[in-house]
C-alpha positions in Angstrom: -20.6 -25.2 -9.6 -20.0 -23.6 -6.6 -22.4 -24.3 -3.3 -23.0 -21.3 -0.8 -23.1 -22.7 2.7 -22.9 -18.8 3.6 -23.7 -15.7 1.7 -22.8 -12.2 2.7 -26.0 -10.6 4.5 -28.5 -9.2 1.4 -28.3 -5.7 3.9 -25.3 -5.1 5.3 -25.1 -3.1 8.3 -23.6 0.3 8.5 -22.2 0.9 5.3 -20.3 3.7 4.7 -22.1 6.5 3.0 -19.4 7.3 0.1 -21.1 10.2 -0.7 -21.2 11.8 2.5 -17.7 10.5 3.0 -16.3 12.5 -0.1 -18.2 15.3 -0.1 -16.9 16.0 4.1 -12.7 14.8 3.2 -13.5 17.7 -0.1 -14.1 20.3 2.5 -11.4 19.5 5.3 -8.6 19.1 2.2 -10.1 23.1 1.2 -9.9 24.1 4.5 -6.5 22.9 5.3 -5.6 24.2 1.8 -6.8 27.4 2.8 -6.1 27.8 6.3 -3.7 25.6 7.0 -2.9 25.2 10.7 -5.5 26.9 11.7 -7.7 24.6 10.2 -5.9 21.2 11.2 -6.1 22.4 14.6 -9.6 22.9 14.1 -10.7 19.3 12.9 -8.1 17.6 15.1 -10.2 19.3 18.6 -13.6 18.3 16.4 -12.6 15.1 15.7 -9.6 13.6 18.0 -10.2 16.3 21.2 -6.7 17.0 20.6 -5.4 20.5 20.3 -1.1 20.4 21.9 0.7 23.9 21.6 2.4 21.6 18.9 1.6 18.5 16.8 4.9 17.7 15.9 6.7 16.1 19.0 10.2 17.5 20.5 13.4 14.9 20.5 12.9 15.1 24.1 9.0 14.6 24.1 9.7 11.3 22.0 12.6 10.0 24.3 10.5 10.3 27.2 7.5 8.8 25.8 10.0 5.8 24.4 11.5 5.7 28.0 7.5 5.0 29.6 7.4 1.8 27.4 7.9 -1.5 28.4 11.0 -2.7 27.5 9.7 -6.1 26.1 7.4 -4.3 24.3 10.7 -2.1 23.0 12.5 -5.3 22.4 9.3 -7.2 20.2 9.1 -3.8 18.3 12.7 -3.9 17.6 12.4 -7.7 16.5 9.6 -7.4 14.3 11.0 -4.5 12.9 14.5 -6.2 12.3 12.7 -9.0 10.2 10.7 -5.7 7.9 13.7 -4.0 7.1 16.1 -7.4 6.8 13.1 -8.3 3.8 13.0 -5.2 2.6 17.0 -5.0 1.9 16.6 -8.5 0.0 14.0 -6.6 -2.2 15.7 -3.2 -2.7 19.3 -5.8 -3.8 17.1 -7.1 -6.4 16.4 -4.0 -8.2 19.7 -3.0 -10.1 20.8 0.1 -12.2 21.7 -1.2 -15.4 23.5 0.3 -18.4 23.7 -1.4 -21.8 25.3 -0.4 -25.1 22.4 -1.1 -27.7 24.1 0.0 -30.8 27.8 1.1 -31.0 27.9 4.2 -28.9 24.3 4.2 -28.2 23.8 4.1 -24.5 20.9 3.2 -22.4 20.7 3.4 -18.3 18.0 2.6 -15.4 18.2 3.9 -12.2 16.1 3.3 -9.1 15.8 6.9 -7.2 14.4 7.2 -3.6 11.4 9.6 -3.1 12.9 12.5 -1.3 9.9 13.0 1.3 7.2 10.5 2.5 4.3 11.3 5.0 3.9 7.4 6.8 0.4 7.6 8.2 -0.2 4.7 10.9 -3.8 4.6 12.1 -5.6 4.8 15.4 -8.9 5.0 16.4 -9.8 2.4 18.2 -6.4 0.1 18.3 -2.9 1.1 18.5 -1.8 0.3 15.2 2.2 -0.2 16.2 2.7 -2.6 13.2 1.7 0.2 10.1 5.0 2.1 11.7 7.2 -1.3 10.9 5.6 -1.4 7.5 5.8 2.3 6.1 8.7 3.8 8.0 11.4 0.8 7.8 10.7 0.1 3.9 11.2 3.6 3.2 14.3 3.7 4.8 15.8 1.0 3.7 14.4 2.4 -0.2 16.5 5.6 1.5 13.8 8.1 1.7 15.5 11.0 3.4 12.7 12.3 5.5 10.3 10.7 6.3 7.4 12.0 8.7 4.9 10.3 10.5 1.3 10.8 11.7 -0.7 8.9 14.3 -3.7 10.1 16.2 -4.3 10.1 19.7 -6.2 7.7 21.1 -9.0 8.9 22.8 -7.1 11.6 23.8 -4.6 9.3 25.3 -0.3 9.3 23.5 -0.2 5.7 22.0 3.3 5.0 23.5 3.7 2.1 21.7 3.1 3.3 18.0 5.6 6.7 19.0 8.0 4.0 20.1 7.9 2.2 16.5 7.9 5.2 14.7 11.4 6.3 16.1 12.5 3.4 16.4 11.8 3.0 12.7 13.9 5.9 11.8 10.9 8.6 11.3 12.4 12.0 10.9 9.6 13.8 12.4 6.8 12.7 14.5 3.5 14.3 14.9 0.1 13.3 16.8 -2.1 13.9 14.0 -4.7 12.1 12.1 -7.5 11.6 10.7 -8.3 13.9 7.1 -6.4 16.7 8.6 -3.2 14.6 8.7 -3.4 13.8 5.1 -4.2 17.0 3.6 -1.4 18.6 5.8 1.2 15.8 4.3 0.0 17.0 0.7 -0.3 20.5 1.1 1.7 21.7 3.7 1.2 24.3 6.1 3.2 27.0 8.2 4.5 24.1 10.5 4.2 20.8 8.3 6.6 20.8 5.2 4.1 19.0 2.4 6.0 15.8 1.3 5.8 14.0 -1.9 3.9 10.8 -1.5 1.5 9.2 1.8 1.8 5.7 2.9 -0.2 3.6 4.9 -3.5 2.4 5.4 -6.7 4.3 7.4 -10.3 4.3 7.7 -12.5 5.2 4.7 -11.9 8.9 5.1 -8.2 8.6 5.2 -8.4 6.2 2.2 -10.9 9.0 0.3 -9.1 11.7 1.5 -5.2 9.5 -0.4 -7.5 8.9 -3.6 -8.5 13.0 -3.6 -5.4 13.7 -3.0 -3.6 11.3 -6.0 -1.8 13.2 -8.4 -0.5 16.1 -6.4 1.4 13.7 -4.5 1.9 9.7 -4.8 0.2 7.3 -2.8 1.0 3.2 -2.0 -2.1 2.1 -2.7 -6.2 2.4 -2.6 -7.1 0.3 0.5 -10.1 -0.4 2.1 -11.5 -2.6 4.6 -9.1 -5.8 6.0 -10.2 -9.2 4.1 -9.0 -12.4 3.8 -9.9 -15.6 1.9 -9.0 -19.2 3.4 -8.7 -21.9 0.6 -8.6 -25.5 2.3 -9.2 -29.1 1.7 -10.2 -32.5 3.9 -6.7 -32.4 5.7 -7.5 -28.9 6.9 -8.5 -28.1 10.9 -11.6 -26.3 10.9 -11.0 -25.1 14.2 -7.8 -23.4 13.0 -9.7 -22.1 9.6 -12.5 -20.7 11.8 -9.6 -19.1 14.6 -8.0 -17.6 11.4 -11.2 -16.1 9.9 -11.8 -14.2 12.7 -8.8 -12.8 13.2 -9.0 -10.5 10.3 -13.0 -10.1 11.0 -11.9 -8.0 13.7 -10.4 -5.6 11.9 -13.7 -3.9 11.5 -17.6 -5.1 10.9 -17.1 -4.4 6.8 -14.1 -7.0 6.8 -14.7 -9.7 4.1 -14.1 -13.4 5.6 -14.8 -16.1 3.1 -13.9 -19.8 3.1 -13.2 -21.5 -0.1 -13.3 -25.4 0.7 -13.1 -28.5 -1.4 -15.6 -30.5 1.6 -19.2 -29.4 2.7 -18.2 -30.9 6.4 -14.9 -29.0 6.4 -17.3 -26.1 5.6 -20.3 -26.7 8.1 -17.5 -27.5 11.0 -15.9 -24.4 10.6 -19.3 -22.2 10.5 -20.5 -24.1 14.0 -16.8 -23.1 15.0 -17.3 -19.7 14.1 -20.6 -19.4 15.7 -19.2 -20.7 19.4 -16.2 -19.0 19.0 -17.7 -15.3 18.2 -19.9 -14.6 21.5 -16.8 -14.8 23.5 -13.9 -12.7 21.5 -13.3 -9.2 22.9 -13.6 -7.9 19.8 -17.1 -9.7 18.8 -18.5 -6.2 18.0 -16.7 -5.9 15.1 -16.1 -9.8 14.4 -19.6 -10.8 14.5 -20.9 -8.0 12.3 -18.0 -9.0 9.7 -19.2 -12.3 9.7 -22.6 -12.1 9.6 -22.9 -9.4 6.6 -20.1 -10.1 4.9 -18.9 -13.4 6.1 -19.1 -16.6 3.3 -18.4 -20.4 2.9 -18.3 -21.5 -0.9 -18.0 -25.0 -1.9 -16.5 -26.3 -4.5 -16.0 -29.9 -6.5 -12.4 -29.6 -6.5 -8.8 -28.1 -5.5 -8.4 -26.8 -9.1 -11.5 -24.9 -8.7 -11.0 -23.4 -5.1 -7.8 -22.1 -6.9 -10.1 -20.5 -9.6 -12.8 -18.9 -7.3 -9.9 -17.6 -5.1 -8.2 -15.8 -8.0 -11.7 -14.0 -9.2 -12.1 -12.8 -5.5 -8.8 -11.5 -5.7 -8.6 -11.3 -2.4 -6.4 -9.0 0.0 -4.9 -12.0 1.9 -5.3 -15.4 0.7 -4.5 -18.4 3.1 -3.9 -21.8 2.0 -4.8 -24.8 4.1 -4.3 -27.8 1.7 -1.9 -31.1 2.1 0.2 -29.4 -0.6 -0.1 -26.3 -0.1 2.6 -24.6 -2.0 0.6 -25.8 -5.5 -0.7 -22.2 -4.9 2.1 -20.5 -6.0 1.9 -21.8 -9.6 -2.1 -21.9 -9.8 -3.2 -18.6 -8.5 -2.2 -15.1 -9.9 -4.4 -13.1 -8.5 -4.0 -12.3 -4.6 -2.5 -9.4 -2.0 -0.3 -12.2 -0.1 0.0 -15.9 0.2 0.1 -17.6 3.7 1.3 -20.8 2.8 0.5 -23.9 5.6 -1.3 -24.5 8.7 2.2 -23.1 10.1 1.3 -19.6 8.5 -0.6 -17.3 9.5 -2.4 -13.9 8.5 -1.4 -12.4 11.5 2.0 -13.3 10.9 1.9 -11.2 7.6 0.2 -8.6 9.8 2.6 -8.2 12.6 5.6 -10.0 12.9 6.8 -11.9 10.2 8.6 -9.3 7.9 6.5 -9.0 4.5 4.2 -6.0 4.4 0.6 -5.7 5.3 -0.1 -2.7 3.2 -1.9 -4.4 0.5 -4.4 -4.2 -2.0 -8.1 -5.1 -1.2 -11.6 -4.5 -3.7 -9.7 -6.5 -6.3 -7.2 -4.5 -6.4 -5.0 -7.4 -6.5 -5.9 -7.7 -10.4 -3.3 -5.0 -11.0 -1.1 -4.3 -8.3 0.6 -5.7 -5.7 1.5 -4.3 -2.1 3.8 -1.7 -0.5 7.2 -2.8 -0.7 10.3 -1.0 -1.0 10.2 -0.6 -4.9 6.9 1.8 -4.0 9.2 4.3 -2.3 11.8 4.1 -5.9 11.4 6.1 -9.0 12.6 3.9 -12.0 14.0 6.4 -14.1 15.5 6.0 -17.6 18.8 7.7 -19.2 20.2 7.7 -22.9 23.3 9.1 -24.4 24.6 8.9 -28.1 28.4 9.4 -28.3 29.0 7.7 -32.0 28.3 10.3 -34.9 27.5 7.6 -37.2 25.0 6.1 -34.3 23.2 9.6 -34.2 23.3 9.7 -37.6 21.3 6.5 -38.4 18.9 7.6 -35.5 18.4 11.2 -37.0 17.4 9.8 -40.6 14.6 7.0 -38.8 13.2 9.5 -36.4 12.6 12.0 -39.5 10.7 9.4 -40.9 8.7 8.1 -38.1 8.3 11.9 -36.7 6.7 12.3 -39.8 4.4 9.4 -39.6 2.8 10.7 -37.0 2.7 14.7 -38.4 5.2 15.9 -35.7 7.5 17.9 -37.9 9.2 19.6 -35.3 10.3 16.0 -33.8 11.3 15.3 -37.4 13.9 18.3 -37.8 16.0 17.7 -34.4 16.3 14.2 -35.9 17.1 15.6 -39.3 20.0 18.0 -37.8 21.8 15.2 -36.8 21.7 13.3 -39.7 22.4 15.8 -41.7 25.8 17.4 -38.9 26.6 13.6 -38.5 26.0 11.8 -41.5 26.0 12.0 -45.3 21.7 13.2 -45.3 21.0 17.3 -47.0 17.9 19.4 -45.2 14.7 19.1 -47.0 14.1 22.7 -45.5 15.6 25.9 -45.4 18.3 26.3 -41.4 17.1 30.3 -41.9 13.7 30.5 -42.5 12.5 27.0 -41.4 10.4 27.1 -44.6 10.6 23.4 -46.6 12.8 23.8 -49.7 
């Protein structure tokens, strides 16, 4: 039976207000719907204090922006973003059109079909989120999106350099400084400037993330995401210095970020919590770390590996660390995660930043049924037949008048029965001029 060392806080602090959120993304889509750029240009002065003669920025306004940006910075984007797409080209050369002949002239094809537009949102806020370029742009392009066009907001009213610099260098088609609810529903819907697209990728506060979920439907979407979380699973050989480090790197994300600690030893799991404490009052981002942690942080016990494995897979957590002596046993015990980080030479951050798998994954649970973005997310798996043997169509014709009429469909039935009747040896139950059944 499990052992709590920490639970969640019974309050947490600051929840988000879904209500309030839902009701407030309702009314900006409307507006936008309505008004278009009028009304972007209304909430991005409420909301960012940004108002340009243009959202969209000029070839020249990017290369001048690129051109203020350190060029190490230039040359870690273009690293990072070397090991995204060379991944992504591995996945997209695993997914194959295929045709196969299931019954003399009976032919059956797959194809995998690039969306033709994309809106790549990359959040701001607070941080310059440069990495969410890497993930959405790149794997689209390498799906081979067309057009893709990006959104970022301004940071406190300030060009993040960086993120415009990953953006092009990503291959973005179009780049606008625009965020927040008003980027979304201008992606969806369109507007006289903003060409709607066909699906939004990328992860954002809970108003973006309410404002993708409205928006499902009238186009696609990666994913439902919400806040960062991550769940270490570790046993006696594991550092809990290094545990506690990694908890707290995704605690900063912001202060509703899940940090939990599955470990096989109660002194692996009190080490880590005094860790945790002395570590936290001196990060930079402590205001968002030490809320995480103390309302939703937790350290479970448990008797054995086998049943770490098992209380990992029911959190079904977003990103799922293992810290064991063996720690690729993971792959063939748990089912039910976002991403394994496999090692004490692994990392979260890895995953988020440089390493070259996505970080747009599934969190809530999500991970039950779905996995992250990845370059099949961007690809429509689409389906094709053909019939070129009389005798094939024939057979076909006389079984799909019979199951047709299973289910009642008569109309189904008779385009089955044509055939087997032009094709084969089979006579019309019902009359070609009047329809009526003889």
């Amino acid at each position: 039976m499990p052992e709590y060392l920490k639970r969640p806080s019974s309050i947490q602090q600051g929840q988000v207000d879904h209500a309030e959120v839902r009701e407030r993304v309702t009314e900006i889509i409307a507006e936008v719907r309505e008004r278009g750029d009028a009304a972007v240009r209304e909430y991005s002065t409420k909301f960012d204090s940004w108002s340009p003669d243009s959202f969209r920025l000029s070839a020249e306004e990017v290369r001048r922006i690129v051109a203020d940006v350190p060029e190490q910075v230039l040359t870690d984007i273009r690293f990072v973003q070397d090991q995204v797409r060379g991944f992504a080209e591995h996945q997209r050369a695993s997914m194959r059109d295929i045709e196969v002949e299931t019954l003399p002239g009976v032919r059956l094809g797959q194809r995998h079909i690039p969306v033709s537009a994309v809106g790549a949102y990359v959040p701001g806020g607070r941080y310059p989120l440069t990495a969410s370029a890497h993930m959405t742009i790149v794997t689209a392009k390498v799906a081979g999106v067309s057009r893709v066009v990006a959104c970022t907001p301004p940071i406190r009213g300030e060009v993040p350099s960086a993120t415009i610099a990953a953006m092009h260098l990503a291959g973005a088609d179009e780049i606008y400084l625009l965020g927040g609810v008003q980027a979304m529903a201008a992606l969806a819907v369109g507007t006289e400037t903003m060409s709607s697209v066909d699906m939004i990728a990328g992860p954002g506060n809970a108003y973006v993330a309410e404002a993708k979920r409205q928006l499902f439907g009238e186009v696609g979407i990666d994913l439902f995401a919400g806040p960062t979380e991550i769940l270490i699973v570790a046993d006696h050989t594991a550092d809990p210095f290094v545990v506690a480090v990694d908890l707290l790197s995704q605690a900063e994300h912001g202060p509703d970020s899940p940090a939990v600690l599955v470990a096989t030893s109660a002194e692996l799991g009190r080490a880590v919590h005094e860790h945790v404490e002395r570590l936290l009052p001196g990060m930079p981002t402590n205001d968002f770390a030490g809320p995480a942690w103390r309302d939703y942080g937790e350290i479970v016990v448990v008797d054995s590996l086998a049943e770490a494995f098992t209380v990992a897979d029911d959190y079904a957590s977003e990103h799922v660390q293992i810290l064991t002596e063996n720690p690729r046993q993971a792959l063939d015990k748990m089912t039910q995660y976002g991403a394994l980080f496999l090692g004490e030479g692994t990392c979260v951050s890895y995953g988020d930043k440089v390493i070259g798998t996505n970080h747009v994954l599934p969190t809530k649970g999500a991970a039950r049924y779905t996995g992250g973005l990845w370059v099949g997310k961007y690809l429509k798996t689409v389906t094709y037949q053909e019939v070129t043997d009389q005798e094939a169509s024939a057979r076909l014709g006389e079984i799909c008048g019979r199951a047709s009429r299973v289910e009642l469909f008569e109309g189904h039935a008779r385009s089955g029965d044509v055939r087997a009747a032009k094709y084969g040896a089979a006579e019309l139950d019902w009359a070609p001029e009047t329809g009526a059944r003889g």
